[in-house]
C-alpha positions in Angstrom: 87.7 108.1 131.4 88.1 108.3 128.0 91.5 109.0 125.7 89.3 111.7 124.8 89.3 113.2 128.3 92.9 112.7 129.4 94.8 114.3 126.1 96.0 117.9 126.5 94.3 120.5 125.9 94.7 122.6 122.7 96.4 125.9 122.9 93.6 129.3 122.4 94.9 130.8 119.2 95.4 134.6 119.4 93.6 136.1 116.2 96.8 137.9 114.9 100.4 136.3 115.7 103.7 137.5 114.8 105.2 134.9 111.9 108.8 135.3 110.0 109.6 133.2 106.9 112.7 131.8 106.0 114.1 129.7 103.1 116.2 126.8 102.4 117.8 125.0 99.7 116.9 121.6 99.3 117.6 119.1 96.2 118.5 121.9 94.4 114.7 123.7 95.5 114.1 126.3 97.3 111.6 125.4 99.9 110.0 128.3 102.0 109.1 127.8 106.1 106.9 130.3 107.4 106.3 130.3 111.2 103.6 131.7 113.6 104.6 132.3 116.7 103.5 134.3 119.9 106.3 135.9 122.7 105.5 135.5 126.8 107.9 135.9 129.7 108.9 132.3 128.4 110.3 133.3 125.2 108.8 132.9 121.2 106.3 129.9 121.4 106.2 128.5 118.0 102.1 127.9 117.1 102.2 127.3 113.2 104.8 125.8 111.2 103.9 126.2 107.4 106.4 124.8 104.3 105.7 124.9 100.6 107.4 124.1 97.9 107.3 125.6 94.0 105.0 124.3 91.8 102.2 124.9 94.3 99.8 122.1 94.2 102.6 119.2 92.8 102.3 116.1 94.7 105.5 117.2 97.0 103.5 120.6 97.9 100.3 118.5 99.4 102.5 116.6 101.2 104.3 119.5 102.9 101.7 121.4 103.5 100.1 118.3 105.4 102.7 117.8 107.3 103.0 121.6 108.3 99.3 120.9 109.4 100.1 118.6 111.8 103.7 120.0 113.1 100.9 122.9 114.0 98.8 120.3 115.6 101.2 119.1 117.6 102.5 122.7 118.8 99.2 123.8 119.8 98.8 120.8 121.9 102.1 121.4 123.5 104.3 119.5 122.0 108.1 120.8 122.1 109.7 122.1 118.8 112.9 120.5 120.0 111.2 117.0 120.6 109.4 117.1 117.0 112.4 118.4 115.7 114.6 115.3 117.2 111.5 112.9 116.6 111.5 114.0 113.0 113.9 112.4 110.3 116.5 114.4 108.5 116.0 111.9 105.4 113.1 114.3 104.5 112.6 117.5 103.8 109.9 118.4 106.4 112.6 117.4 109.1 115.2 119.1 107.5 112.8 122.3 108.1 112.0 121.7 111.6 115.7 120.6 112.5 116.8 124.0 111.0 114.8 126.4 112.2 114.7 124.8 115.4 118.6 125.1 115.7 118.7 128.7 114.1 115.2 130.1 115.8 117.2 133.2 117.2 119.1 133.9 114.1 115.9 133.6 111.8 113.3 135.5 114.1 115.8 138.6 114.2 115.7 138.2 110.3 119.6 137.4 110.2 118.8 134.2 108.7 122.6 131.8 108.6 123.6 130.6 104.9 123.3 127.3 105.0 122.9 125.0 102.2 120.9 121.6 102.6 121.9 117.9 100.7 
């Protein structure tokens, strides 16, 4: 058996999902989350977890959006936002994304999005 074989397998992507978009301060930016999730008897199952940042295309912009990629990669292969949200560090701002929307999901899916200010 190969790794290959044994890892999980990736989650079918439904052609349209719902998504909500929320903001937060950063280093005096304004850094935009967009999330794409889908609803079951379970509850909102995060899929996609996209950030950018103004100017689109600066170094700090690639960066996010790459790791957005692979917060989705991990999602889609099961991984829990609550584990990549704890795994992730708050020293940057891709974990300060994840840590907040994880904690406010609720608040920001309804579109009552808390006022909270970041470093």
């Amino acid at each position: 058996m190969t790794l290959k074989d044994d890892k999980i397998m990736r989650a079918t992507i439904p052609d349209r999902m719902m998504s909500t978009t929320f903001t937060l301060p950063i280093d005096e930016r304004k850094v935009v989350g967009i999330v794409n999730y889908i609803a079951n008897a379970d509850g909102l199952i995060p899929m996609a977890f996209w950030v950018k940042i103004k100017p689109t295309d600066s170094y700090i912009d690639r960066e996010l959006r790459a790791s957005g990629k692979l917060i989705s990669h991990c999602l889609q292969h099961g991984e829990d936002l609550k584990e990549l949200a704890e795994t992730l560090s708050q020293d940057n701002i891709i974990g300060q994304m994840v840590h907040y929307f994880q904690k406010n999901v609720d608040e920001i899916i309804s579109g009552n999005q808390p006022d909270k200010k970041q470093r």
